[in-house]
C-alpha positions as a Python dict, from the first residue, in 0.01 Angstrom:
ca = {
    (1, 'X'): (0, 0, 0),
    (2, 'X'): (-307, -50, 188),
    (3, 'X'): (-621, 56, -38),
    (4, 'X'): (-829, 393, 59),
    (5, 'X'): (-1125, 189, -52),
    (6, 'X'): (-1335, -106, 46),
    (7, 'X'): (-1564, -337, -128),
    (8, 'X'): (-1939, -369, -18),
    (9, 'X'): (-1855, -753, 90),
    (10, 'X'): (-1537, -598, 282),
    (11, 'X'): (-1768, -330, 452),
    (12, 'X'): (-2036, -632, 541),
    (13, 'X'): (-1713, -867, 686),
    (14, 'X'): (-1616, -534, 880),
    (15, 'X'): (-1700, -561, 1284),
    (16, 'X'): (-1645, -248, 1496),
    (17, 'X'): (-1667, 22, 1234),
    (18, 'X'): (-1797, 343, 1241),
    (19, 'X'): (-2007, 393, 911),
    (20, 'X'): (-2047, 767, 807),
    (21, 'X'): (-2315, 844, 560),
    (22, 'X'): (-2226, 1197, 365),
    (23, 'X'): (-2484, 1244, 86),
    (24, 'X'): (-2536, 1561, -11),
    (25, 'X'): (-2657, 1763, -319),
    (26, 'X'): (-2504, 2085, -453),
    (27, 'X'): (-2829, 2330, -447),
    (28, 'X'): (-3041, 2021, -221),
    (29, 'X'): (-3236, 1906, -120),
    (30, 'X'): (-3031, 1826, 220),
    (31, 'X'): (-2849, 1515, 189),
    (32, 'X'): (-3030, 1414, 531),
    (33, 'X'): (-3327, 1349, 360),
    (34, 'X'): (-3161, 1090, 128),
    (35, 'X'): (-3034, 898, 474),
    (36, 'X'): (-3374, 886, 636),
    (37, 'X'): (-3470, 724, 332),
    (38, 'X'): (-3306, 463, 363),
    (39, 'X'): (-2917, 399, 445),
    (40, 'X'): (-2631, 160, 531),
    (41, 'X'): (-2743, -33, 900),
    (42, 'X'): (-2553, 130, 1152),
    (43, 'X'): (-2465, 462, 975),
    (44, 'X'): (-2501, 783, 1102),
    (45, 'X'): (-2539, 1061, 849),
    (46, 'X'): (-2248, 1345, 869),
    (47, 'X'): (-2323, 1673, 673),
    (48, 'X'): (-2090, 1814, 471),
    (49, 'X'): (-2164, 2132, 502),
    (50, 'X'): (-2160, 2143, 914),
    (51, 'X'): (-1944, 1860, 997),
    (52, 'X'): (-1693, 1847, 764),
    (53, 'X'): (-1655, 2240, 656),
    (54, 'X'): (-1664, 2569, 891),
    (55, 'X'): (-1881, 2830, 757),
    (56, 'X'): (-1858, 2966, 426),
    (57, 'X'): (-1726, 3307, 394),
    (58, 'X'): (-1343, 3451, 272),
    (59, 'X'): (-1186, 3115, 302),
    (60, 'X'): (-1429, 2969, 93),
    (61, 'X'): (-1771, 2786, 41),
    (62, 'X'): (-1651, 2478, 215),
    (63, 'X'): (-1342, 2598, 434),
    (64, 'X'): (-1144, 2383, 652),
    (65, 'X'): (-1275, 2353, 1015),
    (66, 'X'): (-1087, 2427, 1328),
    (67, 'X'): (-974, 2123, 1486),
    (68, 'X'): (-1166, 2206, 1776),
    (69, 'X'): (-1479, 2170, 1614),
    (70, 'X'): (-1398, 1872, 1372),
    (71, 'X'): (-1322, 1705, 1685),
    (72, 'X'): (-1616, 1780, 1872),
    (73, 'X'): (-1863, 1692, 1517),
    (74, 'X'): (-1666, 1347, 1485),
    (75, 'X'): (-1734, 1220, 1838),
    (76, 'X'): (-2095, 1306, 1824),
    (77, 'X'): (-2088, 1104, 1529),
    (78, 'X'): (-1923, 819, 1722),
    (79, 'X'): (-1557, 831, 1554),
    (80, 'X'): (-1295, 717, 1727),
    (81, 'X'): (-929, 665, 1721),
    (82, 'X'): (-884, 317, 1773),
    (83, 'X'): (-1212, 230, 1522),
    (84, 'X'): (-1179, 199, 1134),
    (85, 'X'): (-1395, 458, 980),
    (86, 'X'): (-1575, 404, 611),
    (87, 'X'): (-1777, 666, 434),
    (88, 'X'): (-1989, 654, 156),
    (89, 'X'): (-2267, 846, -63),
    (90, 'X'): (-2443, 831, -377),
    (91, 'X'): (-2270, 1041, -618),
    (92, 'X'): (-1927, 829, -722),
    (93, 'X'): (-1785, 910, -388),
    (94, 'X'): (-1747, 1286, -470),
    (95, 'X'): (-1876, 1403, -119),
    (96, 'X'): (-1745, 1067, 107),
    (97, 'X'): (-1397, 1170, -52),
    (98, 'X'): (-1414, 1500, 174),
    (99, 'X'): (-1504, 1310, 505),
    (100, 'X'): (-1169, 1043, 404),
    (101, 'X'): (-936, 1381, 351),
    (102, 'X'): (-1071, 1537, 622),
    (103, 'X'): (-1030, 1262, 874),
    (104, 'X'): (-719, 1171, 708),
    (105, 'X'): (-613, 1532, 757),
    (106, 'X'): (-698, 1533, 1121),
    (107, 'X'): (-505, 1245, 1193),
    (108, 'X'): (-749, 935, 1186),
    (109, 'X'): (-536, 612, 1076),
    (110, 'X'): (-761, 380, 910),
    (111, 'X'): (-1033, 560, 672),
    (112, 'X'): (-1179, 381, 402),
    (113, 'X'): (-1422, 475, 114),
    (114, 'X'): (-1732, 252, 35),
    (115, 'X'): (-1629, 219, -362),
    (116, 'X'): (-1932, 252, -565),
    (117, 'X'): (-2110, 405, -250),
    (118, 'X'): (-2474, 317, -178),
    (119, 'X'): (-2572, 202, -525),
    (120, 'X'): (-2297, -77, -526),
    (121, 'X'): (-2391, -208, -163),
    (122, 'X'): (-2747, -271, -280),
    (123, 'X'): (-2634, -416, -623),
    (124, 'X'): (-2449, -650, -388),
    (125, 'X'): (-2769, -740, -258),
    (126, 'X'): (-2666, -596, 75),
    (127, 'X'): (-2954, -447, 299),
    (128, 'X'): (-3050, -96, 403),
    (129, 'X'): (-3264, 45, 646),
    (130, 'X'): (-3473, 362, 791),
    (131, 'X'): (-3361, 299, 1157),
    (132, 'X'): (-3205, 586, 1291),
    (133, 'X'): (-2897, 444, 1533),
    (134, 'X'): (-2764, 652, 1830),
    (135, 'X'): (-2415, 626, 1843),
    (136, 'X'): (-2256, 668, 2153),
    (137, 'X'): (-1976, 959, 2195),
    (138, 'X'): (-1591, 863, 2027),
    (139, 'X'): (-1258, 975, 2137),
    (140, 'X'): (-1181, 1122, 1833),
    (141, 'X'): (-869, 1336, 1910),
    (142, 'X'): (-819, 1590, 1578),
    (143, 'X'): (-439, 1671, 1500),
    (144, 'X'): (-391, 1851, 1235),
    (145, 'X'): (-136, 1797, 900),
    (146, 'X'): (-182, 1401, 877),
    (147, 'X'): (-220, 1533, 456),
    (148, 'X'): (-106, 1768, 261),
    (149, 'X'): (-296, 2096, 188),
    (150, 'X'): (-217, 2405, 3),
    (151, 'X'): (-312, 2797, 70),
    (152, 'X'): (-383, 3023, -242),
    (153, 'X'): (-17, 3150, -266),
    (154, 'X'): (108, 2739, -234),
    (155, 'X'): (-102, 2650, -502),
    (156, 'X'): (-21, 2905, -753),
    (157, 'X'): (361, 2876, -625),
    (158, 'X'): (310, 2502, -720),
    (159, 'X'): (198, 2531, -1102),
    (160, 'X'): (463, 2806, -1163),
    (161, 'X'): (732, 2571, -1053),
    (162, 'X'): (699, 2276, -1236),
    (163, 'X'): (402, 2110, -1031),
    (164, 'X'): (94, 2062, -1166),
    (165, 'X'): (-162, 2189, -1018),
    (166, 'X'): (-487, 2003, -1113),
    (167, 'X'): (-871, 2150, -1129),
    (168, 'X'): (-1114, 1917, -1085),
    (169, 'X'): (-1424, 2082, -1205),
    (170, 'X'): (-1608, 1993, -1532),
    (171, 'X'): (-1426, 2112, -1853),
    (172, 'X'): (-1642, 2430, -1942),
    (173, 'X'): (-1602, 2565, -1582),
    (174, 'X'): (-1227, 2552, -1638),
    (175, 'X'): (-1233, 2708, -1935),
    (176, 'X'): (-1450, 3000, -1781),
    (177, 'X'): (-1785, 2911, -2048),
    (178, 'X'): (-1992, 2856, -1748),
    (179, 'X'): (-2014, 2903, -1371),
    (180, 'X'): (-2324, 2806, -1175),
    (181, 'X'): (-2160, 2889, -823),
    (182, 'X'): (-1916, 3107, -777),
    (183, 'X'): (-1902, 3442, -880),
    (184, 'X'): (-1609, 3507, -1137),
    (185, 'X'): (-1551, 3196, -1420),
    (186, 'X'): (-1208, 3027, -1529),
    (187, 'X'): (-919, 2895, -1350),
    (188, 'X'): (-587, 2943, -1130),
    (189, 'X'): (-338, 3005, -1430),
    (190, 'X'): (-97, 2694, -1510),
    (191, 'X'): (-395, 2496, -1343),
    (192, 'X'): (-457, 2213, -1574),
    (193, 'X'): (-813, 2044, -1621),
    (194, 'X'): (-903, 1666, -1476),
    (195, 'X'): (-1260, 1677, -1420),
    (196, 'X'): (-1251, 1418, -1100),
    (197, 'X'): (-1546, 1215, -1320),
    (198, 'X'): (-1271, 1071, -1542),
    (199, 'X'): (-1171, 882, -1246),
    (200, 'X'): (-1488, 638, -1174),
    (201, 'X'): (-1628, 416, -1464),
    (202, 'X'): (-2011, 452, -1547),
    (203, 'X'): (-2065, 204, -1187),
    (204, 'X'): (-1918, 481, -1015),
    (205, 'X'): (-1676, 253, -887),
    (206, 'X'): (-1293, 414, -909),
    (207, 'X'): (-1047, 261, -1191),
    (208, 'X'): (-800, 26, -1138),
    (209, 'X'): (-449, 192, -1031),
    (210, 'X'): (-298, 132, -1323),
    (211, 'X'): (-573, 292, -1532),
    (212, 'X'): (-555, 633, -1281),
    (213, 'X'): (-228, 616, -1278),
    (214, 'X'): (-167, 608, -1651),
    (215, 'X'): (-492, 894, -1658),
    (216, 'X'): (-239, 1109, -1433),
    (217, 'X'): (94, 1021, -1600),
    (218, 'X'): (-119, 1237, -1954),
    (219, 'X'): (-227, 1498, -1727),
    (220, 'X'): (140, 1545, -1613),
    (221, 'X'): (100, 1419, -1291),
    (222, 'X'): (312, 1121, -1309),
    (223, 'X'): (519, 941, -1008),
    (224, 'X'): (805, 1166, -838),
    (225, 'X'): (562, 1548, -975),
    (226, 'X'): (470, 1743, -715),
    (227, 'X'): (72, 1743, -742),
    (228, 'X'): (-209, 1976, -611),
    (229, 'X'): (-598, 1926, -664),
    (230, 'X'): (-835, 2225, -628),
    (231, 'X'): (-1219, 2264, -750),
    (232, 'X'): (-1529, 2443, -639),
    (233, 'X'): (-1487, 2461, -238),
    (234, 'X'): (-1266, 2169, -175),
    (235, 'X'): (-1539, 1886, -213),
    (236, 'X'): (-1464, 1698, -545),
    (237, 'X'): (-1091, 1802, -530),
    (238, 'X'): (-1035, 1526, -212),
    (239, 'X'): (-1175, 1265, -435),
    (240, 'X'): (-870, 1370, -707),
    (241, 'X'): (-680, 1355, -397),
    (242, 'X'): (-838, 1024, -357),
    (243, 'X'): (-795, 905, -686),
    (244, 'X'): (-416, 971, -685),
    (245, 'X'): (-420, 793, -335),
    (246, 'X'): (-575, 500, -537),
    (247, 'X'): (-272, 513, -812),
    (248, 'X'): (34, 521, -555),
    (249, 'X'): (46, 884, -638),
    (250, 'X'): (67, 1184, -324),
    (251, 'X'): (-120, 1491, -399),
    (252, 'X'): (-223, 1777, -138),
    (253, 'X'): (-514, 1939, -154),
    (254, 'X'): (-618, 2297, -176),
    (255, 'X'): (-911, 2338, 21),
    (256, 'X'): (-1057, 2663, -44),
    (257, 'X'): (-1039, 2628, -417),
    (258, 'X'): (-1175, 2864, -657),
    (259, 'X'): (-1467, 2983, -376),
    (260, 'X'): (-1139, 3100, -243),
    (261, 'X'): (-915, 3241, -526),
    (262, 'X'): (-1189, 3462, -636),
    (263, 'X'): (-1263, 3588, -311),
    (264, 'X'): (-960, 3821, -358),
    (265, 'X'): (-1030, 4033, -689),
    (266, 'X'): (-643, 4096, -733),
    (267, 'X'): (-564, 3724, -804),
    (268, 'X'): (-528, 3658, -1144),
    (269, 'X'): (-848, 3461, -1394),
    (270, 'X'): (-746, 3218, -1660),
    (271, 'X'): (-975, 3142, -1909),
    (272, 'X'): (-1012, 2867, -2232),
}
């Protein structure tokens, strides 16, 4: 199995790529700012919020995008088919995991994650810069289904028949104790909790396969169980997705999440 991720020194030994930068901060400030900081040489900066989502609303904070306009974001940003793609941000590859599904999703064949994002390419010693590059227009062509994804009624339909169904938020949003965004607390009932931090070490950096895969296996998501991932608005649930991709494991992912199960008061809450 060819690895979702790639080293800083693999990303440096990389000619021809396209380079997405997708930092971004739940609340800001825009992740753009971050970029113009200072960023990877060569990479354009792809929002989450316009690029990789449609706008927020029934389908939830972060909704899929219409193929249309995923195409049309991704050759402004200089993606195209026959060009490997690697994303990266600051934040354990939480966000970049989005752009990876989402390309992944819309067909692209060779999408890699910057492992340890921009903190582990300058740790490697590896430069950045405040130059602003122009790419020139891809041929991106967006086909849908290239990964699994789940509506509202699929997920729910997958924890109640033996799948397990996995929510990536933090512990106490789970359980319903707190809830910053959205506005009902808890959980898809039969969802069970793997807060997608559990799967990078304190570098940020992902596990080894074995370690995810053995972190899965006690969550119940072992090899040959049908798996699901939801969270928030779809965001950190890719990088479960991810993570599973990492340990040999398939997963789809349901992107509208809890932003979406709540937007329909007669779907039932599960709390604790």
């Amino acid at each position: 199995m060819t690895s979702p991720l790639i080293t800083p020194a693999g990303l440096a030994a990389l000619d021809g790529a396209t380079v997405l930068d997708v930092r971004w901060r739940l609340g800001g400030p825009p992740g753009e700012q971050f970029y113009r900081e200072g960023h990877i040489e060569g990479a354009v900066f792809c929002d989450l919020d316009t690029d990789l989502a449609a706008p927020p609303g029934p389908g939830g904070r972060h909704p899929l995008p219409e193929a249309a306009d995923f195409q049309r974001a991704m050759r402004r940003l200089g993606v195209s088919d026959g060009r490997p793609v690697v994303v990266y941000d600051d934040a354990g590859s939480t966000v970049a995991a989005r752009a990876w599904w989402a390309l992944r999703y819309f067909g692209h064949q060779d999408v890699r994650v910057l492992d340890g994002g921009l903190p582990a390419w300058i740790e490697a010693g590896l430069p950045v810069t405040k130059e602003i590059p122009q790419p020139e227009e891809g041929d991106f062509t967006a086909r849908p289904g290239g990964m699994p994804a789940l509506t509202a009624d699929e997920a729910s339909a997958l924890a109640r028949r033996g799948g397990v169904l996995l929510d990536a938020r933090a512990g106490e949003r789970y359980r319903g104790e707190v809830e910053p965004v959205d506005p009902v607390a808890g959980h898809v009932p039969g969802a069970v909790s793997a807060p997608t931090t559990d799967n990078v070490g304190p570098d940020g950096r992902f596990l080894d396969p074995e370690s995810l895969r053995a972190r899965f296996a006690a969550l119940g998501a072992g090899a040959g169980v049908e798996a699901g991932a939801y969270c928030g608005s779809g965001v950190t649930a890719a990088h479960e997705v991810l993570a599973m991709e990492v340990a040999g494991l398939p997963a789809a992912l349901y992107v509208g999440s809890w932003s979406n199960w709540v937007a329909d008061p007669t779907r039932p809450v599960a709390t604790g």
